[in-house]
C-alpha positions in Angstrom: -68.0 -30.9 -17.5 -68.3 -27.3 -17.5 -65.3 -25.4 -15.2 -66.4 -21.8 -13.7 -64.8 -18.9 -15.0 -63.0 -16.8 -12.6 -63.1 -13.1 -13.9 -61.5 -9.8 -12.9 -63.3 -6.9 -12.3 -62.5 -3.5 -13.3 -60.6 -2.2 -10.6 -59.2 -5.1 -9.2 -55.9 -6.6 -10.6 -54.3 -5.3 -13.9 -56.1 -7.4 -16.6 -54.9 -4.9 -19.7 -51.4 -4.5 -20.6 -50.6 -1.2 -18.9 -50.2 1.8 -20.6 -46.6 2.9 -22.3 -45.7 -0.3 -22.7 -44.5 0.3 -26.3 -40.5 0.4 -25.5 -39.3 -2.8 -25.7 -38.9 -5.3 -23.0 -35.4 -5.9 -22.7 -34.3 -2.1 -22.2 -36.6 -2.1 -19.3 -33.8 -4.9 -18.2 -30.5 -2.6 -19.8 -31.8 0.4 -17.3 -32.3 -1.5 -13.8 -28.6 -2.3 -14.7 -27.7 0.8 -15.5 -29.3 1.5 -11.8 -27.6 -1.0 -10.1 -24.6 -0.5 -11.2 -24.2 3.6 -10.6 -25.6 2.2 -7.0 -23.1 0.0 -6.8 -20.0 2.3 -8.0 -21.5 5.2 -5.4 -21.2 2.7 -2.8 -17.7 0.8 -3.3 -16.3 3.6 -5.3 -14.5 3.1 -8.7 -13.4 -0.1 -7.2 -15.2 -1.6 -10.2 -15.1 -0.1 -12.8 -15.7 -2.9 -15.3 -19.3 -3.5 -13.8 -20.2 -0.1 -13.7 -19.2 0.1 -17.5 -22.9 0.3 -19.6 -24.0 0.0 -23.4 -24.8 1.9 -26.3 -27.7 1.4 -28.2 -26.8 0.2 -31.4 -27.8 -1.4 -34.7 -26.0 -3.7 -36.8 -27.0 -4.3 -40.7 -25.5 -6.5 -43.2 -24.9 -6.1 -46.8 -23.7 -7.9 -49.4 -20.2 -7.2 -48.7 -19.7 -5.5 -45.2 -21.3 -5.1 -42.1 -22.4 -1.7 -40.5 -22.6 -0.9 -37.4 -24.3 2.6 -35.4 -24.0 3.2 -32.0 -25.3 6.4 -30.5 -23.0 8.0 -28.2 -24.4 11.8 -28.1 -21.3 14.1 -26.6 -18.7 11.9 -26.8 -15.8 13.3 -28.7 -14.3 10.9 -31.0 -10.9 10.8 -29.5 -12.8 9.7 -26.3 -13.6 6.6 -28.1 -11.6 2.9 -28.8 -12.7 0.9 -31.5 -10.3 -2.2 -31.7 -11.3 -5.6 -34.1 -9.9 -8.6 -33.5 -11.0 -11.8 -35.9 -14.6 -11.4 -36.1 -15.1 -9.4 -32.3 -15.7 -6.1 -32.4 -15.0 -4.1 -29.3 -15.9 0.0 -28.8 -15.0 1.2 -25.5 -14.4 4.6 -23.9 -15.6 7.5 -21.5 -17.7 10.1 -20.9 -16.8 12.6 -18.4 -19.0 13.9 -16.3 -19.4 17.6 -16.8 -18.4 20.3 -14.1 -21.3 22.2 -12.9 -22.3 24.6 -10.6 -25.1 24.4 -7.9 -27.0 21.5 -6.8 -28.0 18.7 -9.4 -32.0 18.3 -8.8 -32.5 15.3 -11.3 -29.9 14.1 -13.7 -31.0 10.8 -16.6 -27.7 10.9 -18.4 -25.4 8.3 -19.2 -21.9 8.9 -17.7 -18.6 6.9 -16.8 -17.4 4.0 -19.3 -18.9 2.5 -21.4 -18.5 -1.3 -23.6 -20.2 -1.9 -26.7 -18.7 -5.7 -27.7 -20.0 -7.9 -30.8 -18.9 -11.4 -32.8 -19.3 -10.8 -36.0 -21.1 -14.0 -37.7 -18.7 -14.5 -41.1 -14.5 -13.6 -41.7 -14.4 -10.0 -42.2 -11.4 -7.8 -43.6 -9.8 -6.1 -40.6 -7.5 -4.2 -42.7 -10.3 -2.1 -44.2 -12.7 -1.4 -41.4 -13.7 2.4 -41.5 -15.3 4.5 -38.3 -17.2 8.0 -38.7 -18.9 10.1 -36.2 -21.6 12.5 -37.2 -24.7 14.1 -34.8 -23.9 11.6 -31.7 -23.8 8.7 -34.4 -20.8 6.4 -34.2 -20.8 4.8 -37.9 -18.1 1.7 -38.2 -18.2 0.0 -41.5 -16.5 -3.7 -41.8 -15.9 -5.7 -44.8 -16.9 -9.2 -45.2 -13.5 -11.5 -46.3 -13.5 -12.6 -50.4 -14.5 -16.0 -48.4 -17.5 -14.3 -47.1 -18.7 -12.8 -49.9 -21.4 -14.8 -51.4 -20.9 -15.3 -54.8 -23.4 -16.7 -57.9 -22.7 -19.6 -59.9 -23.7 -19.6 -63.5 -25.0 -22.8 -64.8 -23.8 -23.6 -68.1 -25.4 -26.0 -70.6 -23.5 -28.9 -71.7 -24.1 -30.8 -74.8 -23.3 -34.1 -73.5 -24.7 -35.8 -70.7 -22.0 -37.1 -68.6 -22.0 -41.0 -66.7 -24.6 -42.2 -69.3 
C-alpha cells in the first residue's frame, strides 16, 4: 500500500536548515543563559551572585604527559583571576569589572560580572607543578599527568625457554 506524500511548499514552513546555522548548537544554549541570568541579577540584584556567574570558552588537550587547558578571557588582568586545583578538579574563577563610562550605553554584547570555568580532570595529575600564563586574552594552565598516569611501554623480551611446558 502506497501512503501519500505530504510536501511543503516554498514559502510555507522552514523545510531547509536556516541560514547561519554554522555556530554550534550548544552555545545557542550557553547565551539564553547568559540572558537569563543578567535578567535575573537586574531584577533581584546581586542577591545571586553564583547564578549570575557565566563561562569561558575553553579547550582542553591532552598529551602524553600533561593536560592543557585555554580559556579566553579578553581584558581580564591576571591578578583578576583564581586558578585553584584540588585532586583532579580544576576550578578558574574571578571578575570582570564593568568599565566606567560616560553617556548613554545604546547596545552593549560583552561579558561582565563573575565568571566559573570548573573541570574534573579524567587521570591523577601532579598539583605541585601545574603552571598558568596569560598572553593576548588567552588564559594558558598547563597540568601534569601523575608518574601513575603516564602511560608507559613495555618491551617484550625473548626468552629461550618456554615456561609451564
Amino acid at each position: 500500500m502506497n501512503m501519500p506524500v505530504r510536501r511543503q511548499q516554498r514559502g510555507q514552513g522552514t523545510a531547509e536548515r536556516p541560514r547561519g546555522w554554522a555556530r554550534h548548537p550548544l552555545l545557542e544554549f550557553d547565551d539564553l543563559i547568559n540572558q537569563m541570568g543578567g535578567l535575573l541579577e537586574s531584577t533581584v540584584g546581586s542577591a545571586a551572585p553564583a547564578i549570575a556567574a557565566w563561562t569561558p570558552s575553553a579547550d582542553v588537550t591532552e598529551a602524553d604527559d600533561a593536560y592543557h587547558i585555554e580559556l579566553e578571557l579578553p581584558g581580564v588582568d591576571r591578578k583578576d583571576v583564581d586558578i585553584e586545583i584540588n585532586g583532579q578538579e580544576l576550578a578558574v574563577t574571578g571578575e570582570i569589572k564593568e568599565q566606567e563610562r560616560k553617556g548613554i550605553i545604546r547596545h552593549s554584547s560583552r561579558r561582565t560580572g563573575r565568571f566559573e570555568y570548573r573541570l574534573l580532570l579524567p587521570s591523577e595529575v601532579n598539583t605541585e607543578d601545574v603552571t598558568a600564563s596569560m598572553s593576548s586574552g588567552v588564559l594558558t594552565i598547563t597540568v601534569p599527568k601523575a608518574a601513575t598516569a603516564k602511560p608507559r611501554h613495555i618491551e617484550i623480551t625473548e626468552s629461550s625457554e618456554r615456561q609451564g611446558g
